[in-house]
N, C-alpha and C positions, 0 to 999 in steps of 0.2 A: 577575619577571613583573609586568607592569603594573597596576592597579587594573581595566582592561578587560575584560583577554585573562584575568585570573582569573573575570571575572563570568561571561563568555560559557561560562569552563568548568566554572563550580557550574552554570548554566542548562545546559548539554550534558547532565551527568550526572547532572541532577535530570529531564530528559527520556528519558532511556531505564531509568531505572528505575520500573518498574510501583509505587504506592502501593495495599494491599492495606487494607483497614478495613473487615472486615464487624463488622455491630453483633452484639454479643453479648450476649444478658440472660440471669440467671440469676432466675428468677420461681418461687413459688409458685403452685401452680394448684388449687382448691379440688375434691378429690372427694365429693361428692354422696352416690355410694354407701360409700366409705368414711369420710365425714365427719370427711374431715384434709386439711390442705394436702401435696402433691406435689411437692418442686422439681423444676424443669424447667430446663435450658438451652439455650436460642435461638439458632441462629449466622443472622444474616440478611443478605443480601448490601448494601451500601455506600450510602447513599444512593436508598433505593429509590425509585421511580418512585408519584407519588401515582396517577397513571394507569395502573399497569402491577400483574398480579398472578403471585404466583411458585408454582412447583410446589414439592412437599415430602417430606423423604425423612426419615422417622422411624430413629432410631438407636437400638437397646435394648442395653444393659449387658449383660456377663455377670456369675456368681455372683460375689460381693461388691463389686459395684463398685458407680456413683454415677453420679447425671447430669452430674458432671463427668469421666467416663472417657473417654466417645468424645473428647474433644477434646484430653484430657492426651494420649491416645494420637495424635492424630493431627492438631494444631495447622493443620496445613496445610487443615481444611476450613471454615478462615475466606476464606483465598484462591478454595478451590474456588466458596464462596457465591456470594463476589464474579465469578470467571469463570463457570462457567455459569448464573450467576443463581436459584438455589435456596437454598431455607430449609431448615435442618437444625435437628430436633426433639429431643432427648437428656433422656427422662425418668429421673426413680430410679425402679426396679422393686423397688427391696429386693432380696431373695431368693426372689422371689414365683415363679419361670417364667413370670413373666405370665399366669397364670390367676385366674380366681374360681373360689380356696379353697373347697372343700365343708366342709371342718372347720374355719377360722379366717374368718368376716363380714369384718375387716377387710383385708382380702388380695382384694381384686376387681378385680385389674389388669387382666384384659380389659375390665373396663367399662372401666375408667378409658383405657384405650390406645386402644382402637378406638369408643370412643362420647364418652368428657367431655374428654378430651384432645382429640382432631380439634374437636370444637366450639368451646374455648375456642381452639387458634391461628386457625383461621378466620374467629373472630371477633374476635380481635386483632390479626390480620398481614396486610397485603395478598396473601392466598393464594388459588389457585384453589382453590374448594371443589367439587370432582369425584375422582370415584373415578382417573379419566386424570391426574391432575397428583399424585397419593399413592401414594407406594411406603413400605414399611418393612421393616427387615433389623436384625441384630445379629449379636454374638458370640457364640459358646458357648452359655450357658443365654438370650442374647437373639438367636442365631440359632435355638430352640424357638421364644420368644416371640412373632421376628417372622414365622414360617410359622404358627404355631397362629393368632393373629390374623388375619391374612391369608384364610388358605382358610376360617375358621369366618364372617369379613365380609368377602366378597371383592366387597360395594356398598360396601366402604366403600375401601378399595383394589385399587388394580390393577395395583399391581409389588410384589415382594414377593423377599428374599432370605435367606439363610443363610451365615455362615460360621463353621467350624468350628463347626457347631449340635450340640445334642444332642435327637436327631430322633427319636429313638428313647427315654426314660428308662427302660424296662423291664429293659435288662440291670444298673441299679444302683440298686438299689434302697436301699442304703444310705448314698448319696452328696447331698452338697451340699443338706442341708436338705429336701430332697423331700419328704419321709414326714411333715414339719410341715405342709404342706401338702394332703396325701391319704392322712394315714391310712400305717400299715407297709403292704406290697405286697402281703405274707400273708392278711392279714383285707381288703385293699379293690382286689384285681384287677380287679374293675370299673370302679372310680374310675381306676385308671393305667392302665386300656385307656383308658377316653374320655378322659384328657386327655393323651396324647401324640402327636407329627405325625404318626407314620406310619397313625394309624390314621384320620385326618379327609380322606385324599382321596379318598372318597366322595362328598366335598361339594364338588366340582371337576370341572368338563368342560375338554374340551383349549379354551384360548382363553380360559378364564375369567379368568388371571391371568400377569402376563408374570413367569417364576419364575426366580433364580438360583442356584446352591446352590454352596460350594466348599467342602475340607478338607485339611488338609495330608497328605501321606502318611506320616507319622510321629505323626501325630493318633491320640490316642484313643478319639474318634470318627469315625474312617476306616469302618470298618466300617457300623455303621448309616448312613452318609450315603450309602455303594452300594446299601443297602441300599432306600433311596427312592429312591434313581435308580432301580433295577430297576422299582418297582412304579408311580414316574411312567410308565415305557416301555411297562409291562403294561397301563396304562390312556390311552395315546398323550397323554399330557397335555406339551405341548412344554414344555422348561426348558433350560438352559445350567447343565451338570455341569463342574465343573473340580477337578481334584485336580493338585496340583504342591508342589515339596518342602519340607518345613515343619512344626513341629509344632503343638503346642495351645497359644500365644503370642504375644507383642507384635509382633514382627518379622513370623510369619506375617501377622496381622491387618491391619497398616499400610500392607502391599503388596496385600492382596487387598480392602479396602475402593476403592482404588481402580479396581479392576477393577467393581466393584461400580456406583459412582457414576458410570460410563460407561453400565455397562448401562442402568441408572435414566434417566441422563438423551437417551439411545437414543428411550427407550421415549417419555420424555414429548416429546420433537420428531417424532416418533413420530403423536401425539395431538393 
C-alpha cells in the first residue's frame, strides 16, 4: 500500500470513530456542618462551552462503597456526559443513608447532599442552577438517599430516582450499620419512623417531582419498593415503576442506571 492510500485510511478510520473525554475530577469538598473535607467525583462533559450551562444528575453510593463506585461500575458515563451533555456528581456518603445522624454530629449528609454540595458544584461548574436541570438517584442504601433527599428538598430538585433502594429500613433493623446512626429500632421507633422513604410522602403532591423507581425481581428489597409504589398510587403522585429480572447487584445496577439517565435527561429537555 502506498504511503497515500495508507494516510487517506488512518484519516478514514480516525473519522468514524467517536473520541469520548469527558473530564473527570476527583475533589475535596469542604463541609461546613461536618467540618471535614468530602470527596467528590465529577464526570463533566468534553470541552465544555464557556457559554453553555449543563444540567446535573447526582449519583449516591450504596453501603460501603465510595465516590469512586458509580463510575467503576459503570465507566461508560463519561461517554454518556460527553453525549447528552450532562454533569455527573458521585459523593462518599460513608455509610451515613444519607441522613443528619440524630446520634452522631458528624454524619450530616443531607446537609451536605442537598445544601453544601449543590452549592459548591454550581459554583464550580458551568451548571444550571435550577431545581429543572437537578435530578439525583442511587443504588441500594443511595437509592434511600436519593428519594429521602429529594422529597424532604424537592426546591432543590426536580427528578429524583431509586434503584434497588432500600425504601423502607424498618423491616431490618439489624442491618448495614443503621442502628449507628438512629439509635437500636427498640428504644428509638420514632427516629426510624421519620427517617425512612416511605414515610416522607406527605411532603409531596402529584407534580411535585418527576419520580423513577426500579428493582429487580429477585431483590431483597422487591418488596418494600411495591410497597411505595402502592402508596405513590394512593396518593396519585405520578412515577415510572419498573421491576424486571435481576437481583441486588452489579449487573442489575449497570443496565438500569441507564434506563435511569434517559428518564433524567427526558425530563430536563423536558424543562
Amino acid at each position: 500500500m502506498s504511503k497515500s492510500k495508507y494516510l487517506i485510511l488512518v484519516l478514514l478510520l480516525g473519522m468514524t470513530l467517536p473520541v469520548f473525554a469527558a473530564k473527570i475530577d476527583t475533589i475535596q469538598v469542604h463541609s461546613p456542618s461536618m467540618n471535614k473535607e468530602v470527596e467528590v467525583l465529577v464526570i463533566s462533559p468534553n470541552q465544555m462551552s464557556e457559554t453553555k450551562s449543563y444540567p446535573v444528575i447526582y449519583l449516591l453510593h450504596g453501603y460501603s462503597g465510595n465516590a469512586k463506585g458509580w463510575y467503576a461500575l459503570k465507566p461508560e458515563l463519561a461517554q454518556m456526559a460527553d453525549d447528552k451533555g450532562i454533569v455527573f456528581v458521585c459523593p462518599d456518603g460513608k455509610n451515613s443513608w444519607y441522613w443528619d445522624s440524630p446520634k452522631n454530629p458528624n454524619y450530616r449528609y443531607e446537609t451536605f447532599i442537598s445544601s453544601e454540595l449543590i452549592h459548591f458544584i454550581d459554583n464550580n461548574y458551568p451548571t444550571i442552577s435550577d431545581r429543572k436541570a437537578r435530578a439525583i438517584t442511587g443504588l441500594s442504601m443511595g437509592g434511600h438517599g436519593a428519594l429521602f433527599n429529594a422529597i424532604r428538598h424537592k426546591d432543590v430538585f426536580g427528578a429524583a430516582g431509586s434503584t434497588s433502594g432500600g425504601v423502607d429500613i424498618r423491616p431490618f433493623p439489624q442491618n448495614w450499620e443503621m442502628s449507628k446512626q438512629l439509635g437500636e429500632m427498640a428504644a428509638n421507633k420514632a427516629s426510624w419512623n421519620e427517617h425512612t422513604v416511605i414515610n416522607q410522602l406527605d411532603k409531596i403532591n402529584a407534580g411535585d417531582l418527576a419520580l423513577i423507581i426500579d428493582c429487580g425481581e429477585d431483590d431483597f428489597f422487591l418488596e418494600v419498593n411495591k410497597e411505595l409504589h402502592k402508596r405513590l398510587l394512593a396518593r396519585n403522585i405520578d412515577h415510572d415503576f419498573i421491576t424486571r429480572p435481576g437481583g441486588h447487584d452489579a449487573n442489575y445496577w449497570n443496565n438500569s442506571i441507564d434506563y435511569q439517565i434517559l428518564f433524567f435527561d427526558k425530563y430536563f429537555k423536558g424543562n
